[in-house]
C-alpha positions, 0 to 999 in steps of 0.5 A: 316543845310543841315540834318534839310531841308533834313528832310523838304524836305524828308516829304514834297515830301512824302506829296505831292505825296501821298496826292497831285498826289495821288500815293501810298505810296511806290512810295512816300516814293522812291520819298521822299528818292530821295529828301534826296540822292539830299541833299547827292549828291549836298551838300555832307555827314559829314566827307568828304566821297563819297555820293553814298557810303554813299547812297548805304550803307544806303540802304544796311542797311535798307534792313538788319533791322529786322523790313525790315525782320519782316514787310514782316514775318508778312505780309506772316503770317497774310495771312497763317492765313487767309486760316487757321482755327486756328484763327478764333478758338482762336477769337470765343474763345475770343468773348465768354468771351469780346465779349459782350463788347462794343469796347472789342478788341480795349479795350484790345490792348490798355491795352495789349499794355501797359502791354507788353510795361511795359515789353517788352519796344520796340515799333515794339516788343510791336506791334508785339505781341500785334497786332498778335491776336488782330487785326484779332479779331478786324476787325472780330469784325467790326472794319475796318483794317486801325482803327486796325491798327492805334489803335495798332501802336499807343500803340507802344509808351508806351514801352518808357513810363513806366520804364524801357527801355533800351531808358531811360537808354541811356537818364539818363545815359547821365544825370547822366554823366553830374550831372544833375540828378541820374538814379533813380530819373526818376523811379516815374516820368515817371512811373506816366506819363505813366499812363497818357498817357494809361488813355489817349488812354483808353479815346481814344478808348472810344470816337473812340467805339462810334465815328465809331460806334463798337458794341458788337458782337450779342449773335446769333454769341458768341460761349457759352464759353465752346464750344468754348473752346472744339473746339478752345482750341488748337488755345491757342498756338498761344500766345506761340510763344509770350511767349516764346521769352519774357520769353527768353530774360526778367526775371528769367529764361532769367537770368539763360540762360545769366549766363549759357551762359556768355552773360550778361558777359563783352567781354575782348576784342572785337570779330570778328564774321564770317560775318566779323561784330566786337563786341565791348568790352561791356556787352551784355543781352539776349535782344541783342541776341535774338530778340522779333520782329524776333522770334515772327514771325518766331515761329507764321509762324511755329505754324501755319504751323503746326495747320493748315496743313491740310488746306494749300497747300500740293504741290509746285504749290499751294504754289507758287500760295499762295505766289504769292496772297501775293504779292502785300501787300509784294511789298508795305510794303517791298518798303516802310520800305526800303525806310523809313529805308534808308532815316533815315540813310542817314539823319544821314549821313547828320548830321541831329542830331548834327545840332538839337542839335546845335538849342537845345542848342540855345534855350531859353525861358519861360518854356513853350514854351521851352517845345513846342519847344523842344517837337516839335523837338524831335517829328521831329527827331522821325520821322527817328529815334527810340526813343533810338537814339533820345534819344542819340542824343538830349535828355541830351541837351533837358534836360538840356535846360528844366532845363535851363528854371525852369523845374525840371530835373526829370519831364523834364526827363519824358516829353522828354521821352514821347514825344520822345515815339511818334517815333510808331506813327509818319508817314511815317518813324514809324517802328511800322506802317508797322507792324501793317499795315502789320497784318492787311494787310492794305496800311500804307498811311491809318493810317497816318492822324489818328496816328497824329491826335489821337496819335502823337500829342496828346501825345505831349501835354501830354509831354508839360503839364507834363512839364510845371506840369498842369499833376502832376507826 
């Protein structure tokens, strides 16, 4: 069981540095993904192989994810914002219309979050995009930047909750293979219980409005519509570099592009690509090629480059000057996503997932304290893990141990899933914590204590209650 106390003592270390010494949280997640090496090293990895290859290639991995890439992008990105116009356009231009709503921009990254997460599906993409333009207009609306960043990682879950992402393929796949139920039993089900869960932050935002006191922005600073719209009409664009990835990689014309270019075709055999990596012999979609969390970034910077050129520097001085302001935000987020990123797959080399699924198969009880409990765990292995991979590690077996207990397999489906889609909210390893802290340009340790306490575990008892049917779905 070394995976499952390299977990405890991955966290446990994070916690106490961060909370106890009062260190920042770069340094605490090093320190926590010390904790896991000390497991690697005195207690060796599965299969027998070296530790220190085994850690070296853990952090050689985490330095090559995308999200590594995509939390560094958006942090350079919200700082070109700030020395341009071109936001502030598109946000007087949106006060004019939601402006005199009470909480309207909280309001409406809660239920864009949903909307993109129905579509989209990955909870770092759905961040993305949706914290790109709602997070500067919430702060320039009075909400302090570790609540808009809080409040938009936390709708990350909610690309897990509704049909179809590619984290419930993997789970009813492996359902199906076993005969426990067939993919398209789920469809309803979890369809019904995501809407429980964005009724949920909907209620939420309400309570946190008034809790923090938000008010409409005053009529003396609402542009009237029409002149927002002649002097701000051009900062529109910034929802294209949004658009254009979605329509890429989702829909008719991601379609026609696949069938154009045989990528939704099934690889023969497997190939060899240039940098030495091998495609297995499988079908590929235009999701797999063209990446939302890389691209929205990279066209976002580019966009503003453009619209804002002549209020950024001209020369290489002034850029290096420009970069090296940024510097601070880059050295936390970068440390701490590579640390958490590294610490996950280590974990994995740990056997962590194996393990968990040897104390899932063990359980048993009435059904719902078997939801707690496998709620409980599945939320812990969110920690590390995407929800896809948890998924593939403990969901058929989280499954089938709630059907064990009388649940029935479709609605255990759903309540596994929703917890599972706790991985965005589930500090400190949550990929959509550092992008949105890094929009908002705020220390992620902020959003923390918050994530937990108004998403994560809420959403656990959502998944619990389903479960046991006191949510009908």
């Amino acid at each position: 069981m070394a995976g499952v106390w390299a977990l405890v003592a991955f966290v446990g270390v994070i916690i106490v540095w961060n909370a106890v010494f009062k260190r920042n949280i770069g340094e605490a997640m090093i320190m926590g993904f010390l904790a896991v090496c000390a497991f690697a090293v005195f207690g060796g990895v599965e299969g027998g192989g070296s530790p220190l290859e085994a850690i070296g290639s853990a952090v050689l991995d985490a330095m090559q994810e995308e999200v590594t890439f995509a939390g560094l992008a958006f942090v350079f990105m919200s700082y070109l914002l700030t020395r341009t116009p071109v936001l502030d356009r598109l946000i007087d231009l949106l006060n004019s219309v939601l402006g005199r709503l009470r909480g309207g921009p909280v309001y409406t990254a809660t239920v864009a979050g949903g909307i993109f997460g129905a579509i989209a599906h990955v909870g770092a993409a759905v961040t993305a995009a949706v914290g790109s333009v709602t997070v500067p207009w919430m702060k320039r609306s009075g909400v302090k930047p570790e609540l808009a960043a809080t409040v938009v990682a936390g709708g990350a879950g909610m690309g897990v909750t509704f049909p179809f992402s590619s984290t419930m393929f993997i789970l009813v796949g492996g359902l199906a293979a076993q005969g426990i139920m067939q993919p398209d039993e789920i469809v309803k089900p979890l369809a019904l219980a995501g809407l429980w869960c964005l009724g949920y932050r909907l209620v939420l935002v309400f309570f946190l409005v008034r809790r923090h006191g938000i008010e409409p922005i005053s009529a003396a600073d609402r542009m009237p519509f029409g002149r927002s719209l002649r002097t701000g009409w051009t900062s529109l664009l910034l929802f294209v570099p949004i658009l254009v990835p979605l329509l890429l990689t989702r829909g008719p014309l991601a379609e026609l592009l696949g069938a154009y270019s045989g990528v939704g075709d099934e690889l023969k055999e497997p190939v060899e690509l240039a940098d030495g990596t091998t495609l297995p012999a499988q079908a590929y979609a235009m999701p797999d090629v063209i990446s939302l969390i890389t691209w929205i970034p990279v066209l976002m910077i580019a966009l503003v480059l453009l619209l804002g050129r002549k209020h950024l520097p001209r020369r290489a001085s002034g850029w290096w000057s420009a970069v090296a302001e940024a510097a601070p935000s880059f050295g936390v987020i970068g440390i701490t996503i590579v640390a958490a990123f590294s610490a996950s797959n280590l974990l994995a080399d740990l056997g962590l997932a194996d393990q968990l699924k040897t104390v899932l198969s063990g359980l048993q009880a009435p059904g719902w304290i078997m939801a707690i409990a496998i709620g409980v765990i599945i939320v812990a292995i969110a920690i590390p893990l995407t929800a896809s991979a948890t998924m593939a590690a403990v969901g058929p077996v989280a499954v089938a141990a709630l059907v064990g207990a009388g649940i029935p397999a479709p609605i255990a489906a759903a309540a596994v899933l929703i917890f599972a889609s706790t991985e965005g909210a589930s500090p400190p390893s949550g990929a959509p914590i550092y992008v949105a802290s890094g929009i908002a340009r705020v220390d992620p340790v902020k959003t923390f204590l918050p994530l937990l306490s108004y998403y994560c575990l809420p959403i656990l008892g959502m998944g619990v209650l389903i479960a046991v049917g006191a949510l009908p779905v």
